[in-house]
N, C-alpha and C positions, 0 to 999 in steps of 0.2 A: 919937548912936546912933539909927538910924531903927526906927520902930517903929510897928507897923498892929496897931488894936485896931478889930476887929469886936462888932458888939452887934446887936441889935432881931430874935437869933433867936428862937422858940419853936413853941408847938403850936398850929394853925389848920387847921379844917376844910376837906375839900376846895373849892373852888371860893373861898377865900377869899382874902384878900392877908395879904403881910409888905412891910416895909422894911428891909434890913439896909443900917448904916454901916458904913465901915472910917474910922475917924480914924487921918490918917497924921501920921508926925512924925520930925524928926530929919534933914529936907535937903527940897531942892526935888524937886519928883516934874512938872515942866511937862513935863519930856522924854523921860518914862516911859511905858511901858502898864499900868495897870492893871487887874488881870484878878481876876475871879470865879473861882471853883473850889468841887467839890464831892465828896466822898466818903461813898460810905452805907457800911454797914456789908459789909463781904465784898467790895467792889470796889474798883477803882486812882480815884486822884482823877481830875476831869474835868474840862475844862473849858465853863464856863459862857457867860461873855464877858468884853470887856476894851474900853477906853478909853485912847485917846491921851490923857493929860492936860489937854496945850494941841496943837488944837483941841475936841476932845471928841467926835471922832470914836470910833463902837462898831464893835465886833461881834459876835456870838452863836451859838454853834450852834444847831443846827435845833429839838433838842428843845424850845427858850425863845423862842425867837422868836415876838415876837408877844405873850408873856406877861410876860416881864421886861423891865425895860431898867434900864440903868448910869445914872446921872447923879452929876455931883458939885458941891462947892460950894467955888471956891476957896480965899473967902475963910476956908472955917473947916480948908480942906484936907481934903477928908472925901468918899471917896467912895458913893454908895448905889447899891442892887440894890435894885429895885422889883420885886417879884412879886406878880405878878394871876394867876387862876385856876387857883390850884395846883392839883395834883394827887400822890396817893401815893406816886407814885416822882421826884417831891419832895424826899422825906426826905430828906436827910442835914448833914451837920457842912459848912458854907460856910465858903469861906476866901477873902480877900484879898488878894493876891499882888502887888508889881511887880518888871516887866522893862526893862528898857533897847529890848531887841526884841518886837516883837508875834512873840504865839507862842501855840498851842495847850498847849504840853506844860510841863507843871508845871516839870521841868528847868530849863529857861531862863528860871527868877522867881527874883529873888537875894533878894528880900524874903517875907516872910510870916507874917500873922495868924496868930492860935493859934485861929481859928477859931469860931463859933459854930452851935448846932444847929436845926435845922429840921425838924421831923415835921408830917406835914400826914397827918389822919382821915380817911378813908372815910366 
């Protein structure tokens, strides 16, 4: 049964950092993208960025770039979202997603986290 469990959300003032994991489990993910996503409150989810597995190649929308980046750690299978200089529209519930295809659109992620929250203060 594969299963991605997200954690290290919470509340952090602007200009502040988080680190959020996704521990995955339940098959191999080397031939996967795994991808960031994010929905605030009243909007469609978005995405964030995503990683090849194996090599560990990223990519990121525009909004993050620069500020985020994906990294992960084989050996414990686990991947993280590093955010630096957050900002307010920030906010929302992060989720961890994989796909077989690199994709933008939440759709085409056959896996996924239940999520965890992120509010960032003014």
């Amino acid at each position: 049964q594969v299963q991605l469990v997200e954690s290290g959300g919470g509340l952090v003032q602007a200009g502040g950092s988080l680190r959020l994991s996704c521990a995955a489990s339940g098959r191999t993910f080397s031939n996967y993208f795994m991808g960031w996503f994010r929905q605030a409150p009243g909007k469609e989810r978005e995405f964030v960025g995503a990683m090849l597995w194996s090599p560990g190649s990223t990519g990121y929308t525009d909004a993050v770039k620069g500020r985020f980046t994906i990294s992960r750690d084989s050996a414990k299978n686990t991947l993280y979202l590093q955010m630096n200089s957050l900002k307010p529209e920030d906010t929302a519930v992060y989720y961890c997603a994989a796909s077989t295809f690199y994709s933008t659109t939440p759709a085409r992620y056959d896996y996924w986290g239940q999520g965890t929250q992120v509010t960032v203060s003014s």
